[in-house]
Every structure is written in structure tokens, then in C-alpha cells.
Backbone and ligand atoms as CSV (ligand in chain L), in Angstrom:
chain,resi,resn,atom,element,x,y,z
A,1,UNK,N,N,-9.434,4.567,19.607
A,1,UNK,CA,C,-8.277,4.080,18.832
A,1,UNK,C,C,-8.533,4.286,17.338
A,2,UNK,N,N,-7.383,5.407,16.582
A,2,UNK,CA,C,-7.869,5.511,15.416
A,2,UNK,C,C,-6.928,3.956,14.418
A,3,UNK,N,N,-7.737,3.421,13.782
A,3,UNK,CA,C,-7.000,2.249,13.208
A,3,UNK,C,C,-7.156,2.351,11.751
A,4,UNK,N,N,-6.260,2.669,10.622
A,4,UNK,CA,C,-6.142,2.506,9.328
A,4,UNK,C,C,-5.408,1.087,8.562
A,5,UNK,N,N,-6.101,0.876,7.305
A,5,UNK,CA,C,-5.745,0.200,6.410
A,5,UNK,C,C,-5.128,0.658,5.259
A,6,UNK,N,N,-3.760,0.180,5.013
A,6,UNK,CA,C,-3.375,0.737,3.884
A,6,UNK,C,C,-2.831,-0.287,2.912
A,7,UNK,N,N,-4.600,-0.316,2.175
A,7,UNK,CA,C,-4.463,-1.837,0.798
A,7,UNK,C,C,-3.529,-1.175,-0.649
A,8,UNK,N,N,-3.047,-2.609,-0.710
A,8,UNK,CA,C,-2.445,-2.207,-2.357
A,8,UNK,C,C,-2.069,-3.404,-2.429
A,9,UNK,N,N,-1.489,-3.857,-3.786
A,9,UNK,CA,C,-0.528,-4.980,-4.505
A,9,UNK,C,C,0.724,-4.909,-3.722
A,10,UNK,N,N,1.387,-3.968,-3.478
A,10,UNK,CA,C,2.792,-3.971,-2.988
A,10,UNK,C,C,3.701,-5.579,-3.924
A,11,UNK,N,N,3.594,-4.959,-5.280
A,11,UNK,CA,C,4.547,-6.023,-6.013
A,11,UNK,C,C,5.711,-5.599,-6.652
A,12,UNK,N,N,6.598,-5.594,-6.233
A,12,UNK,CA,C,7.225,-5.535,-5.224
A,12,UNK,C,C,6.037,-4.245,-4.293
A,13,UNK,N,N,7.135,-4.155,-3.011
A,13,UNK,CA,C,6.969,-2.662,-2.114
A,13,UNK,C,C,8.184,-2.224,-2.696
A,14,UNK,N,N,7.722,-0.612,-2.973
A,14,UNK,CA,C,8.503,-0.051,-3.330
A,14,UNK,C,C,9.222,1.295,-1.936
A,15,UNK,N,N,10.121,1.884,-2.359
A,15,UNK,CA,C,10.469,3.286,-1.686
A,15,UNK,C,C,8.967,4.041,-1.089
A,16,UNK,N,N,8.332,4.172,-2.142
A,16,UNK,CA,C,7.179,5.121,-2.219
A,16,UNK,C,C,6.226,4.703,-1.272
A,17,UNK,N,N,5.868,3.283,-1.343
A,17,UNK,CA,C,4.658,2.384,-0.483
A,17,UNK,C,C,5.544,2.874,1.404
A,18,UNK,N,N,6.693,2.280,1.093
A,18,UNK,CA,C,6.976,2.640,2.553
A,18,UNK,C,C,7.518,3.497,3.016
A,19,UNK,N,N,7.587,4.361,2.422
A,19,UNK,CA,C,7.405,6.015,2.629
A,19,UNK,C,C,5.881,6.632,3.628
A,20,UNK,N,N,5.238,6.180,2.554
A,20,UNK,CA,C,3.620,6.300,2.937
A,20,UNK,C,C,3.033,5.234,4.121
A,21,UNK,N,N,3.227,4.336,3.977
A,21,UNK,CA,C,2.925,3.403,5.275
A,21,UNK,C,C,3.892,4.052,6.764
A,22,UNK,N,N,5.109,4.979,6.438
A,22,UNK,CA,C,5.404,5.082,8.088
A,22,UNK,C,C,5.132,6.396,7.849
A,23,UNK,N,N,4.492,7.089,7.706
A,23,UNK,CA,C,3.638,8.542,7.504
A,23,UNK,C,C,2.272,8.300,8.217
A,24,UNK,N,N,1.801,7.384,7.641
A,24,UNK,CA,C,0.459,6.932,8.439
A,24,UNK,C,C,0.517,6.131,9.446
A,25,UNK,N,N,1.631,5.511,9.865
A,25,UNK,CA,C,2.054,5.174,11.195
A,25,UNK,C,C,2.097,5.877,12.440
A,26,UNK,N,N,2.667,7.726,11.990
A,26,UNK,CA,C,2.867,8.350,12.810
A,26,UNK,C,C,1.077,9.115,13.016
A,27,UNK,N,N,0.253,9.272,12.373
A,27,UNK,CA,C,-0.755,9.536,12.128
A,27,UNK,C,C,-1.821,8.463,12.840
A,28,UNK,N,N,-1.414,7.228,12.619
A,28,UNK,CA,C,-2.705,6.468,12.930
A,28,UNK,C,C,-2.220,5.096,14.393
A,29,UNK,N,N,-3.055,4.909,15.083
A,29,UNK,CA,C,-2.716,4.200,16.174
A,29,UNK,C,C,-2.374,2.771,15.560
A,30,UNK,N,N,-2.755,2.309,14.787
A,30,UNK,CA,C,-2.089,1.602,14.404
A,30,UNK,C,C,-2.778,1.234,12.502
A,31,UNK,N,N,-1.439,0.793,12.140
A,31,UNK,CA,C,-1.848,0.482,10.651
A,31,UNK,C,C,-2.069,-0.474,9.645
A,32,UNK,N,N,-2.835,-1.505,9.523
A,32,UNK,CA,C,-2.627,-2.851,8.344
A,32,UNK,C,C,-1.787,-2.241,6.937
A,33,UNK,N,N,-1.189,-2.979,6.833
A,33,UNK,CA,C,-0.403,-2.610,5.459
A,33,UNK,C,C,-0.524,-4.508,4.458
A,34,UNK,N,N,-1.931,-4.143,3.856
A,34,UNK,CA,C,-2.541,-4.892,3.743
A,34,UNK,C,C,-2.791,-5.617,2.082
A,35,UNK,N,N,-2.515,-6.664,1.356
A,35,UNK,CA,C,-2.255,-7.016,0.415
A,35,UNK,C,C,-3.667,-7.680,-0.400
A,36,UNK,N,N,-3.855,-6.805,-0.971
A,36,UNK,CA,C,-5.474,-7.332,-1.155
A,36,UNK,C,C,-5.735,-7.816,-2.625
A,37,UNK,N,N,-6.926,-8.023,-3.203
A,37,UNK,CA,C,-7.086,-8.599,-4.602
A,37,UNK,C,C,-7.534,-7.440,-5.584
A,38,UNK,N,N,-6.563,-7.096,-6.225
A,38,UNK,CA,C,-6.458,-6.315,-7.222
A,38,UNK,C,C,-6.998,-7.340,-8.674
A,39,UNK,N,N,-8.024,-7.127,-9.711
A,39,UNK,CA,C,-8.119,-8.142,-10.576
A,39,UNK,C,C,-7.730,-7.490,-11.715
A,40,UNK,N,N,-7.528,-5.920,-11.922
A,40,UNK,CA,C,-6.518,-5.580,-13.271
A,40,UNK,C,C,-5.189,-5.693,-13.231
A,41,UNK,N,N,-4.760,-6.277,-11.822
A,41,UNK,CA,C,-3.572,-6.513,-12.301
A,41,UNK,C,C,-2.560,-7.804,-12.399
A,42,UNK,N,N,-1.835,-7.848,-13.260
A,42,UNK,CA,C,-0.997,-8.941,-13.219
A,42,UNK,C,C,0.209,-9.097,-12.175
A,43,UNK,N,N,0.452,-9.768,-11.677
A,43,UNK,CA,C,1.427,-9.718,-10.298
A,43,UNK,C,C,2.812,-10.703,-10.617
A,44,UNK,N,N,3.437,-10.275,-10.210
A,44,UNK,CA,C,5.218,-10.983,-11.020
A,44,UNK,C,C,5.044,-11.611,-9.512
A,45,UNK,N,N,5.343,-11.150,-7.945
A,45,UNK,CA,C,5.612,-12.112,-7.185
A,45,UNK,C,C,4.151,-12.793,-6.420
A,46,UNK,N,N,4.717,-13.875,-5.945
A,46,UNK,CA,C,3.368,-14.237,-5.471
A,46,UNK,C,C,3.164,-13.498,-3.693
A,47,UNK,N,N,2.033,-13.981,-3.339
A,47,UNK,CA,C,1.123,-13.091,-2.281
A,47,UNK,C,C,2.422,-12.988,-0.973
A,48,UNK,N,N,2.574,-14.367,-1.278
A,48,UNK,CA,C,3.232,-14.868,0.179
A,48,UNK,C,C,4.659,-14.242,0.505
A,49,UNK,N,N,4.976,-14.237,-0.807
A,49,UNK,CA,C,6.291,-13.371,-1.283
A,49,UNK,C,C,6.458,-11.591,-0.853
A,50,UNK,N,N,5.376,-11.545,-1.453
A,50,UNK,CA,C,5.374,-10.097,-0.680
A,50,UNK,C,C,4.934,-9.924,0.352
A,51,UNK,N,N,4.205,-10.452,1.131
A,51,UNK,CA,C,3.819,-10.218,2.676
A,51,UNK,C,C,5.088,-10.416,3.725
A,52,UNK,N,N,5.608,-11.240,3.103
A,52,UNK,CA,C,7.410,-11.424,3.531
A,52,UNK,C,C,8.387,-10.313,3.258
A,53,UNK,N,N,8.327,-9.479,2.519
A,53,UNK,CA,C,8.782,-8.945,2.632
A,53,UNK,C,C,8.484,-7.466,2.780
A,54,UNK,N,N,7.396,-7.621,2.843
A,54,UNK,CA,C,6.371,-6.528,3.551
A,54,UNK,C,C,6.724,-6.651,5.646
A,55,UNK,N,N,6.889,-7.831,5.699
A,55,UNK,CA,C,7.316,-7.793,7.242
A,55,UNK,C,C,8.819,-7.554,7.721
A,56,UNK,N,N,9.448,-7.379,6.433
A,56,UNK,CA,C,10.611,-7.355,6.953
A,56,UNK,C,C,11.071,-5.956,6.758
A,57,UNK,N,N,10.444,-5.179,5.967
A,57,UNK,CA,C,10.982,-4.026,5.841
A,57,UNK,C,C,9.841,-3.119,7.273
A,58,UNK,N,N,8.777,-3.752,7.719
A,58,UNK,CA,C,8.482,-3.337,8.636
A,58,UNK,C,C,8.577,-3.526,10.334
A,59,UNK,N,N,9.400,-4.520,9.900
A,59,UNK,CA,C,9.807,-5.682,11.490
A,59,UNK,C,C,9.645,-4.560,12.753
A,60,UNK,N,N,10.463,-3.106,12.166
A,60,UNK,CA,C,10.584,-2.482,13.994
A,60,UNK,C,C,9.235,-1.077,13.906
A,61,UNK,N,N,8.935,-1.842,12.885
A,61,UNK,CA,C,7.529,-0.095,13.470
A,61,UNK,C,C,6.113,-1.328,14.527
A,62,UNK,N,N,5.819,-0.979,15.457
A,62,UNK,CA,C,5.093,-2.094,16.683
A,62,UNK,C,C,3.604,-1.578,15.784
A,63,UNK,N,N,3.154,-0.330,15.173
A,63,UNK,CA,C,2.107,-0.100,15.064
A,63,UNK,C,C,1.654,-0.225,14.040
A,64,UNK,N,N,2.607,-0.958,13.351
A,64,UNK,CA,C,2.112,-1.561,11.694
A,64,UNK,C,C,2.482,-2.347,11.562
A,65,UNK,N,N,0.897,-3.824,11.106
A,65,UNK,CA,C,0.719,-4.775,10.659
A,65,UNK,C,C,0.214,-5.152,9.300
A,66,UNK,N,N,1.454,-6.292,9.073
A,66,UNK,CA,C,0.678,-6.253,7.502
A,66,UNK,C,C,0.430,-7.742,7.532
A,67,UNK,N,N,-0.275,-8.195,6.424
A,67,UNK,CA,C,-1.483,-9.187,5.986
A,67,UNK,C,C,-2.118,-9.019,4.767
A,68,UNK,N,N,-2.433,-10.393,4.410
A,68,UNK,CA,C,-2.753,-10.761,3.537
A,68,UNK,C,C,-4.638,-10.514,3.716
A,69,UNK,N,N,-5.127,-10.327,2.476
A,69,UNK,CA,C,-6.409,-10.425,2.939
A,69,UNK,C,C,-7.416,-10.592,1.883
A,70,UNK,N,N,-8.508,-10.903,1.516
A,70,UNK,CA,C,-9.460,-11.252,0.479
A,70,UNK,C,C,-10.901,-10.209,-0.099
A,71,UNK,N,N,-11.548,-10.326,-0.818
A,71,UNK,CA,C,-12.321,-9.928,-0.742
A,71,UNK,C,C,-12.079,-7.996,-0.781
A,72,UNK,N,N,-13.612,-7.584,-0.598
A,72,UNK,CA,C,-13.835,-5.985,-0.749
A,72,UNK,C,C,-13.112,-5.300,0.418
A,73,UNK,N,N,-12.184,-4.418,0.261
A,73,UNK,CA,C,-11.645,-3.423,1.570
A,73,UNK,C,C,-12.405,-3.376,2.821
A,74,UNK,N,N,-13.337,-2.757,2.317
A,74,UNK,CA,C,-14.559,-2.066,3.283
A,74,UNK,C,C,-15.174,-3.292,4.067
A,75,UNK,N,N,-15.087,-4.750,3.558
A,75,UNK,CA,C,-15.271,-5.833,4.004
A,75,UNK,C,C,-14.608,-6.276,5.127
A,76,UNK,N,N,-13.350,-6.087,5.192
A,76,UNK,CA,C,-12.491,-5.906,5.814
A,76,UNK,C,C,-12.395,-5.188,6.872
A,77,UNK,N,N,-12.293,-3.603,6.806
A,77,UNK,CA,C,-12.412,-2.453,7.560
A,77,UNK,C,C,-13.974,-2.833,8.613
A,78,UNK,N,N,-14.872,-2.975,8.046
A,78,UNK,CA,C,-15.641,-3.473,8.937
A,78,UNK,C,C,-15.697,-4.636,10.178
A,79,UNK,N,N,-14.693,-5.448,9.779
A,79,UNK,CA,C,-14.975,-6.867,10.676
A,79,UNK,C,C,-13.851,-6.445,11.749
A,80,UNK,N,N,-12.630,-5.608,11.090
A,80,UNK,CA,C,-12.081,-4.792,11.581
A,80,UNK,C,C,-12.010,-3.914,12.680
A,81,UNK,N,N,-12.832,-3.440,12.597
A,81,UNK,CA,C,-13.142,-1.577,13.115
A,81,UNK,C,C,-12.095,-0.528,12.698
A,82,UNK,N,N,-12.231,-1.108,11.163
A,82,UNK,CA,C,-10.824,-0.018,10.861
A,82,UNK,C,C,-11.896,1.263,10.292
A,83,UNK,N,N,-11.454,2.332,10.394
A,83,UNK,CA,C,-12.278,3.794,10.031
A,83,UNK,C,C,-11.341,4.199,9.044
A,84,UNK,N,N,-10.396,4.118,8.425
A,84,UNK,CA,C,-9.538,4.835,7.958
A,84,UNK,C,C,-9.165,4.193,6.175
A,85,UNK,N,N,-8.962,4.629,5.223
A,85,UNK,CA,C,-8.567,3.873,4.186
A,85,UNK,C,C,-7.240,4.773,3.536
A,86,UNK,N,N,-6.061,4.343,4.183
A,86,UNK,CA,C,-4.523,5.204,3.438
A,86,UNK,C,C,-4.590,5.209,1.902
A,87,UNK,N,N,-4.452,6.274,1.190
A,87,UNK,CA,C,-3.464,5.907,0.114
A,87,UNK,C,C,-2.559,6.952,-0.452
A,88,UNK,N,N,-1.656,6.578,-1.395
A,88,UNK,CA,C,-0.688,7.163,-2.008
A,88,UNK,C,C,-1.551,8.305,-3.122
A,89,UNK,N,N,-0.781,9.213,-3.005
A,89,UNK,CA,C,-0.835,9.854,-4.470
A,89,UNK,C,C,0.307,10.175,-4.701
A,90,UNK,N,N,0.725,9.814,-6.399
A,90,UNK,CA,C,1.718,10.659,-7.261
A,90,UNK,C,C,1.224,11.787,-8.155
A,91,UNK,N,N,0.276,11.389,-8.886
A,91,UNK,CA,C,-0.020,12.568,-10.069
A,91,UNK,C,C,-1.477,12.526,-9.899
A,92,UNK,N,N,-1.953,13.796,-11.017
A,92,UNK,CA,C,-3.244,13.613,-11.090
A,92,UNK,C,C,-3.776,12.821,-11.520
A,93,UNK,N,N,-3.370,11.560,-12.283
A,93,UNK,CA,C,-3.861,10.256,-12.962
A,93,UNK,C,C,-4.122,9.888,-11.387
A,94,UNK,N,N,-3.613,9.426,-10.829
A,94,UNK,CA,C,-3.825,8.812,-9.595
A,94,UNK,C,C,-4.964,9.570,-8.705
A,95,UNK,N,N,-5.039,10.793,-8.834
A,95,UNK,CA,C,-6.344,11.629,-7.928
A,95,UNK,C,C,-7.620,10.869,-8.674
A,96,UNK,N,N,-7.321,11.088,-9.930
A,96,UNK,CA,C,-8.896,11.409,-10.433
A,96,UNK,C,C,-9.258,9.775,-10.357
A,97,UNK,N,N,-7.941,8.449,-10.229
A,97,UNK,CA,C,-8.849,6.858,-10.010
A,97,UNK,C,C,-8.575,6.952,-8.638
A,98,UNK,N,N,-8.177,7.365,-7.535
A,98,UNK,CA,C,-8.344,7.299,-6.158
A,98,UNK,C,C,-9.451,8.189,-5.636
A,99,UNK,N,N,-9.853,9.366,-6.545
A,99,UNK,CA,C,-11.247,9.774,-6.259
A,99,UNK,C,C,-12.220,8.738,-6.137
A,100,UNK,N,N,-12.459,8.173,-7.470
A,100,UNK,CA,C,-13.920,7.298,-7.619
A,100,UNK,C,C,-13.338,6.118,-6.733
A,101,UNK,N,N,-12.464,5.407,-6.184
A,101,UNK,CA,C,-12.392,4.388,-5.708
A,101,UNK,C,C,-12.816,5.357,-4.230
A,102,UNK,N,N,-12.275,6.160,-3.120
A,102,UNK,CA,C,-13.291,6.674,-2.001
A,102,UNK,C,C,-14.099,6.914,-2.124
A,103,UNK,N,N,-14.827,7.312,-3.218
A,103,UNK,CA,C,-16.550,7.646,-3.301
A,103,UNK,C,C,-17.139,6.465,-3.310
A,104,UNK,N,N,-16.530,5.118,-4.082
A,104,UNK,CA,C,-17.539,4.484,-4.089
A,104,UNK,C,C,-17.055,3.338,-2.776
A,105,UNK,N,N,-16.329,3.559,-2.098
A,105,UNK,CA,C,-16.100,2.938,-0.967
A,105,UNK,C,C,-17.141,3.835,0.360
A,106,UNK,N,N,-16.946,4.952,0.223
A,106,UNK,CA,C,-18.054,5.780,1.612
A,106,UNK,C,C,-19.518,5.284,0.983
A,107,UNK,N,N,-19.999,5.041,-0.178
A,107,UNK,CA,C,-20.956,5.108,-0.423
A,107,UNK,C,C,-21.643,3.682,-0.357
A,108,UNK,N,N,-20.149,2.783,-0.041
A,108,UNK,CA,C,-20.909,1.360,0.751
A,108,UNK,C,C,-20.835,1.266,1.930
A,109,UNK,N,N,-19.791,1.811,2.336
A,109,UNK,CA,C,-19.666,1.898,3.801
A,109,UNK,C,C,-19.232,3.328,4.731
A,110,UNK,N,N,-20.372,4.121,4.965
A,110,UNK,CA,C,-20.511,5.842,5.119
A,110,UNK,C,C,-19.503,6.205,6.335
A,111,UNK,N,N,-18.745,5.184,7.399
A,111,UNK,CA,C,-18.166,4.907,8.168
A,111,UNK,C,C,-16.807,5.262,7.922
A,112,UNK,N,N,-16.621,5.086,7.021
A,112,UNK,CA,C,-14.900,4.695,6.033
A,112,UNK,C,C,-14.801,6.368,5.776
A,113,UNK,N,N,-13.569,6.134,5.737
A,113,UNK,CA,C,-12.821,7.654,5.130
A,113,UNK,C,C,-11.996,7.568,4.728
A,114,UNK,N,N,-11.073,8.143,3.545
A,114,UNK,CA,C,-9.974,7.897,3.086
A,114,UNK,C,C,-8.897,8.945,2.818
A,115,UNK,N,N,-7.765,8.448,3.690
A,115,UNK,CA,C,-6.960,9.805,3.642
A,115,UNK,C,C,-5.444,9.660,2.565
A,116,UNK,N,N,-6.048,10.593,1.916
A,116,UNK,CA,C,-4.172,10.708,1.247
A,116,UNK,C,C,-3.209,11.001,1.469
A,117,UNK,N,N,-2.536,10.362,1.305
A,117,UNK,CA,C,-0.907,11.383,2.022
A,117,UNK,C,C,0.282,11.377,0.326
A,118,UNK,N,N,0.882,12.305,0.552
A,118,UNK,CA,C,1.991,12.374,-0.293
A,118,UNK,C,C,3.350,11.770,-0.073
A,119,UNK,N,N,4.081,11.384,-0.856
A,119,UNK,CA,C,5.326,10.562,-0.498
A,119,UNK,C,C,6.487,11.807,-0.556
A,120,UNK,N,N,7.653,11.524,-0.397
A,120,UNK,CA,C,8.889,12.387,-0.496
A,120,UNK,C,C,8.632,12.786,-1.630
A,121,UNK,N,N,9.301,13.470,-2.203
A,121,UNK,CA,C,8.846,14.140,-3.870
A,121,UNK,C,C,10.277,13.520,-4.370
A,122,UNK,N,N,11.018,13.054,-3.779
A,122,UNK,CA,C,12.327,12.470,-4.549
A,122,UNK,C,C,11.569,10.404,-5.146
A,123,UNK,N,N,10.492,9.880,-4.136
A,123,UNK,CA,C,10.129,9.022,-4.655
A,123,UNK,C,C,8.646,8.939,-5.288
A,124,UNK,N,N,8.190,10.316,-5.728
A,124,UNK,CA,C,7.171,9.839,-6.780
A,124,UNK,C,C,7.185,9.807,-7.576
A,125,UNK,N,N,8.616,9.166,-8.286
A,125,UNK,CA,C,8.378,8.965,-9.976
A,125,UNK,C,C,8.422,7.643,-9.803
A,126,UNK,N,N,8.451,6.492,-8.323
A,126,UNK,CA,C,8.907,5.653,-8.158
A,126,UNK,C,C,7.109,4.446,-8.282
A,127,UNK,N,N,7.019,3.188,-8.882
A,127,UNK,CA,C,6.022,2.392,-9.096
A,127,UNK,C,C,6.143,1.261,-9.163
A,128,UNK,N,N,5.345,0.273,-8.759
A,128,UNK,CA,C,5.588,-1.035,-8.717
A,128,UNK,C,C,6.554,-1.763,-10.185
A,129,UNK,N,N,5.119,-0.995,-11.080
A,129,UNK,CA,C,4.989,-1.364,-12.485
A,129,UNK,C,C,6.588,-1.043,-13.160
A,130,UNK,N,N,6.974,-0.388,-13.112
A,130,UNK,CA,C,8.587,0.428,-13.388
A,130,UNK,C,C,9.579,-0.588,-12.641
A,131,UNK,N,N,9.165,-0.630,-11.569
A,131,UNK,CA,C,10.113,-2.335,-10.895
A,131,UNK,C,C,10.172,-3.075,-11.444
A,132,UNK,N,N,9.182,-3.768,-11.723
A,132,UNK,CA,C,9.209,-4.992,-12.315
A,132,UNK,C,C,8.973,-4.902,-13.756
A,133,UNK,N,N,9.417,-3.975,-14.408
A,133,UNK,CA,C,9.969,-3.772,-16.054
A,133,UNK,C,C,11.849,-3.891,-15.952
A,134,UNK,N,N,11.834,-3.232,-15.143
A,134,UNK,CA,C,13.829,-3.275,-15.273
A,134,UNK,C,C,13.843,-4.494,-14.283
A,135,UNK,N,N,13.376,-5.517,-13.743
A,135,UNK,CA,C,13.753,-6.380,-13.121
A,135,UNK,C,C,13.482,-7.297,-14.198
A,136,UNK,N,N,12.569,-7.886,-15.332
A,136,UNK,CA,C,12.180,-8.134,-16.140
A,136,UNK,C,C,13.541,-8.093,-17.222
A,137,UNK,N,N,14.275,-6.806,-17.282
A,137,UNK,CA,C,15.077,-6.955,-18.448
A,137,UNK,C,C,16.548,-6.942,-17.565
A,138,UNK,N,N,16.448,-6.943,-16.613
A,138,UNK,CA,C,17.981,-7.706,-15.297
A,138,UNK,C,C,18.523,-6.288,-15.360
A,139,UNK,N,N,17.584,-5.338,-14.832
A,139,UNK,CA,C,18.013,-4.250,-14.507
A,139,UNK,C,C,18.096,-3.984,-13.063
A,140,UNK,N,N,19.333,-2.862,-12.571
A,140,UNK,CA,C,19.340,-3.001,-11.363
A,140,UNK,C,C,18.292,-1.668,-10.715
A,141,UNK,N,N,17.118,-2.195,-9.548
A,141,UNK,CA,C,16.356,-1.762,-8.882
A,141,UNK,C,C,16.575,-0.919,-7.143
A,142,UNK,N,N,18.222,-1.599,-6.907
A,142,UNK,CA,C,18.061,-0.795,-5.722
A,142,UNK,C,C,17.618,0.312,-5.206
A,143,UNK,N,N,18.130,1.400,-6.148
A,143,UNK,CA,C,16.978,2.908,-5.726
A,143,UNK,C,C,15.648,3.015,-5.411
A,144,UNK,N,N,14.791,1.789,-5.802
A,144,UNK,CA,C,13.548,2.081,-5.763
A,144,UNK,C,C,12.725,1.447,-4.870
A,145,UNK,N,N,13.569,0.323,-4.263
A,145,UNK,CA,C,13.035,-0.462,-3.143
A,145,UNK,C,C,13.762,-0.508,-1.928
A,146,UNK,N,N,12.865,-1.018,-0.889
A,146,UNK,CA,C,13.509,-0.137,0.332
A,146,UNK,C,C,14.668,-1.442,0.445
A,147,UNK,N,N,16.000,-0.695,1.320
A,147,UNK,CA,C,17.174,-1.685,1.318
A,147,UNK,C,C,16.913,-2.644,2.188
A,148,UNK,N,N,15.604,-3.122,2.751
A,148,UNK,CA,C,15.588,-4.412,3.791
A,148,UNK,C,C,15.627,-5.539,2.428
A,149,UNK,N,N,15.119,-5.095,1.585
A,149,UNK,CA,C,14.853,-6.449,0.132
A,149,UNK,C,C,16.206,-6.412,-0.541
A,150,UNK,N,N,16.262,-7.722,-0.895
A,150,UNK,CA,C,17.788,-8.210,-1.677
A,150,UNK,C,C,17.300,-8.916,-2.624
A,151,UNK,N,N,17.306,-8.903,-4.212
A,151,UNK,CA,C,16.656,-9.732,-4.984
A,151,UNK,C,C,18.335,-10.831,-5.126
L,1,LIG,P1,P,-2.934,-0.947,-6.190
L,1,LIG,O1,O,-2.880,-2.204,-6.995
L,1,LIG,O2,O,-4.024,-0.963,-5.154
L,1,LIG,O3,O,-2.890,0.325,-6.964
L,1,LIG,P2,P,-0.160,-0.456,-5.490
L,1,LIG,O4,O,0.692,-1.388,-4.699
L,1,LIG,O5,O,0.219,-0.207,-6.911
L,1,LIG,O6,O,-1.616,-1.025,-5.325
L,1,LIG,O7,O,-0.257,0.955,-4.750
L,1,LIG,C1,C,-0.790,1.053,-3.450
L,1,LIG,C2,C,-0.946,2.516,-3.084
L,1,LIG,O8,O,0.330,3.118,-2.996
L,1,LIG,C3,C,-1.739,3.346,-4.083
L,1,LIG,O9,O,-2.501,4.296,-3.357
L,1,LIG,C4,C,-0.672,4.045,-4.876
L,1,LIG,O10,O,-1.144,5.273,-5.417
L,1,LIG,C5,C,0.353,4.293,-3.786
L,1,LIG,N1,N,1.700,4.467,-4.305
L,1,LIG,C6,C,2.419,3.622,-5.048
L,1,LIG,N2,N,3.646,4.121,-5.328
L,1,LIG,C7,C,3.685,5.333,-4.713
L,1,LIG,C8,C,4.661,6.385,-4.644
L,1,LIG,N3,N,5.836,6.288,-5.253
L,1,LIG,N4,N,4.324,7.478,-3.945
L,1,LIG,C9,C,3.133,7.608,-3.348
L,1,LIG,N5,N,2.170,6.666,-3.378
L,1,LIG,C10,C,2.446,5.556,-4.061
């Protein structure tokens, strides 16, 4: 059973996040779509908030579960038996800090692998951070989040 984790903030989830989470759905036997502790960043909703609505935009895929969770990934993936670590790329800013974050994840845990996938190319200009700037100034966000969320 191949089993992946696919950690992030998801503050909001955007288009892009669940783009990429049912990509690796079809790819992986099953998937955590998993809300973990990010400490550079500042978060507009709280945990519980988004895991809610992390389940609702995923209610009918059976092979992806999402959760809340603590601590180091690989911490995780281990207690787990998850082998797999998803993530997004948009640009090369994003290669060259999703590089050093898989290197130094195989290099704690040699088990782990991390696969990238690309989103639609119509949603990678799309980011949490960009959400919650025009939601911030009562701008409207529908394009960028998936239509199960209603602010
Ligand atoms: P983190 O705080 O871990 O960066 P995010 O929620 O910002 O969490 O992002 C989680 C993952 O989703 C990252 O791998 C990020 O690159 C990816 N991602 C975010 N938005 C997009 C998008 N529009 N297209 C592809 N990947 C994306």
C-alpha cells in the first residue's frame, strides 16, 4: 500500500492545494492532506477552521484523509507508514525551498521520498498568502478557492 502525506498550512485551501491533493489521490492509495506546524508563518484562520473545511471540500474522494497534526513530518510519516511526502510547485522560488526541505527530510528519515506534482497552469498564480490579502481588504476570492467554501 503506497500511502502519502500531503503537509501544508492550507490557510485558507486554495484552487491550487486541491488541485494537487486529487492528483496524488489518483497516484497514491491513499492520502493525508495534513495541517501541520509551520512557525514562519502567520495564520488568519485557526487549525480547526481549516481542517473543516479541508473535509468538506474533500467529503467524496474515500482515499483522502485530512488531519490535523503536530510536530516534524517525518515524525509523523513514520508512526504512520507513510513513504511518500506530496508537494506543490509553482515557480522556481518554490523548487529551490522545496529542494532543501526533501533533502533535509531523506536525510532524517532515508525511507521518505518526496514527490512533486504540478497544478493546472491556470491555478499557479494562485496562494494562500494572495487570499488572505484581498480577503483582508473585503475583496472577493471566489476564483481562488475551491466552491465547497463560502466565506
Ligand atoms: P506551507 O506553509 O507548508 O508552505 P501551504 O499551504 O502554503 O503550506 O502550501 C502547501 C503546499 O502546496 C506547498 O508545497 C505549496 O508549494 C503548494 N501549493 C500552494 N499553492 C499551490 C498552487 N497554486 N499550485 C501548486 N502548488 C501549490
Amino acid at each position: 500500500m503506497k500511502t502519502a502525506i500531503f503537509p501544508g498550512s492550507f490557510d485558507p485551501i486554495t484552487k491550487g492545494h486541491k488541485d494537487i491533493a486529487i492528483k496524488a489521490s489518483l497516484l497514491f492509495d491513499k492520502v493525508y492532506v495534513a495541517i501541520g506546524d509551520n512557525s514562519d508563518k502567520k495564520n488568519m484562520f485557526s487549525k480547526e477552521q481549516r481542517l473543516a473545511w479541508l473535509r468538506l471540500v474533500f467529503a467524496n474522494y474515500t482515499n483522502i484523509e485530512c488531519i490535523i497534526y503536530s510536530g516534524l513530518t517525518i515524525e509523523f510519516c513514520k508512526k504512520h507508514n507513510i513513504n511518500y511526502i506530496v508537494r506543490g510547485l509553482r515557480s522556481i522560488n518554490d523548487y529551490e525551498n522545496e529542494k532543501n526541505i526533501a533533502y533535509t527530510n531523506k536525510s532524517l528519515y532515508p525511507s521518505i521520498e518526496t514527490v512533486f506534482l504540478l497544478c493546472d497552469s491556470s491555478y499557479s498564480h494562485i496562494s494562500s498568502s494572495v487570499v488572505k490579502e484581498i480577503i483582508q481588504l473585503n475583496g472577493c476570492v471566489k476564483n481562488f478557492i475551491p466552491e465547497e467554501i463560502t466565506f
